[in-house]
C-alpha positions in Angstrom: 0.0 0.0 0.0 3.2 2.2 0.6 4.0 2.4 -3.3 0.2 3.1 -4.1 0.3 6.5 -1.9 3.7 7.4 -3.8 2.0 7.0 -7.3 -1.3 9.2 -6.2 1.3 11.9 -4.9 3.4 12.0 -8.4 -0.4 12.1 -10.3 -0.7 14.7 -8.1 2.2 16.8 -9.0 2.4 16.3 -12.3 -1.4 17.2 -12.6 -0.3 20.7 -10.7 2.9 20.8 -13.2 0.7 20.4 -16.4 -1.8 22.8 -15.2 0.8 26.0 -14.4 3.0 24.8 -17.9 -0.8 25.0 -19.7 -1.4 28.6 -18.5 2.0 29.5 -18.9 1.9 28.7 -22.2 -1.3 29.7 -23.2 -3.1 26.7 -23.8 -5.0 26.7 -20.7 -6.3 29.2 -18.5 -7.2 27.2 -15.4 -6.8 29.4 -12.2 -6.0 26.9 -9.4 -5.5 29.9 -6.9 -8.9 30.0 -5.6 -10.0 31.6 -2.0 -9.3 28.8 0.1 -6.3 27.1 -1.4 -4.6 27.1 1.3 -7.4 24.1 2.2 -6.1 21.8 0.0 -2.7 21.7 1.9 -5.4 19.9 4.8 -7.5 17.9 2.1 -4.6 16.3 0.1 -2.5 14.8 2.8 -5.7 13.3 4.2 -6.9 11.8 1.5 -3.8 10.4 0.6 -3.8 8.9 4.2 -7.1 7.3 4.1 -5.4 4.9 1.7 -1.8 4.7 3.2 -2.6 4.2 7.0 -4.6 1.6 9.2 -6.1 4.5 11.6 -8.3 6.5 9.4 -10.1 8.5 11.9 -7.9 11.6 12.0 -7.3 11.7 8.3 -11.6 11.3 8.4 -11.6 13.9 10.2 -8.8 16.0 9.0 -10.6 15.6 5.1 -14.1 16.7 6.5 -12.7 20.2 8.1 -10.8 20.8 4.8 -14.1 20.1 2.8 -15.8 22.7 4.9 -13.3 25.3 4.9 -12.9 25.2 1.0 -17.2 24.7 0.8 -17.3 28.2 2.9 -14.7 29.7 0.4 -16.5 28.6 -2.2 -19.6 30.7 -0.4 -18.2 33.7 0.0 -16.7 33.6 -3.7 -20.5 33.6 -5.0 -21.7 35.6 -2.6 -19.0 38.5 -4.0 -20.0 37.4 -7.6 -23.4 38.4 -6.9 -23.1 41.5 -5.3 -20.8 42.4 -8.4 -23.8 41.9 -10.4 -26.3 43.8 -8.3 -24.0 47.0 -8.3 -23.7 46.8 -12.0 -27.3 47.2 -12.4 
């Protein structure tokens, strides 16, 4: 099970890697610097670890708070978008 968290975590980076060479080169434009990055520094690890480690309670745990930080960014984003829109009219 060790070598199966090693593989998701290079997928992982070289997901990352294609996405900033994309926009840097002007076949993508995919922002991944949302509000609420920051969470997926909390959701990664965890889910990774739900896979790599017997104990899955803390990374449970762990996954769940980074869901609900990045859902309450994700709030706040479209609450802004809106009020964008009702000043504009």
């Amino acid at each position: 099970m060790k070598s199966f968290g090693n593989v998701l975590w290079g997928i992982v980076l070289i997901v990352v890697g294609l996405i900033i060479g994309g926009n840097e080169l002007g076949i993508t434009n995919i922002n991944i610097f949302f509000d609420g990055w920051w969470t997926l520094f909390i959701i990664v690890p965890c889910f990774i670890g739900l896979f790599k480690e017997r104990e899955k309670t803390g990374n449970i745990i762990g996954l769940l708070i980074g869901i609900a930080e990045a859902s309450s960014m994700t709030e706040k984003q479209i609450r802004a978008i809106e009020e964008k829109k009702a000043q504009k009219l």
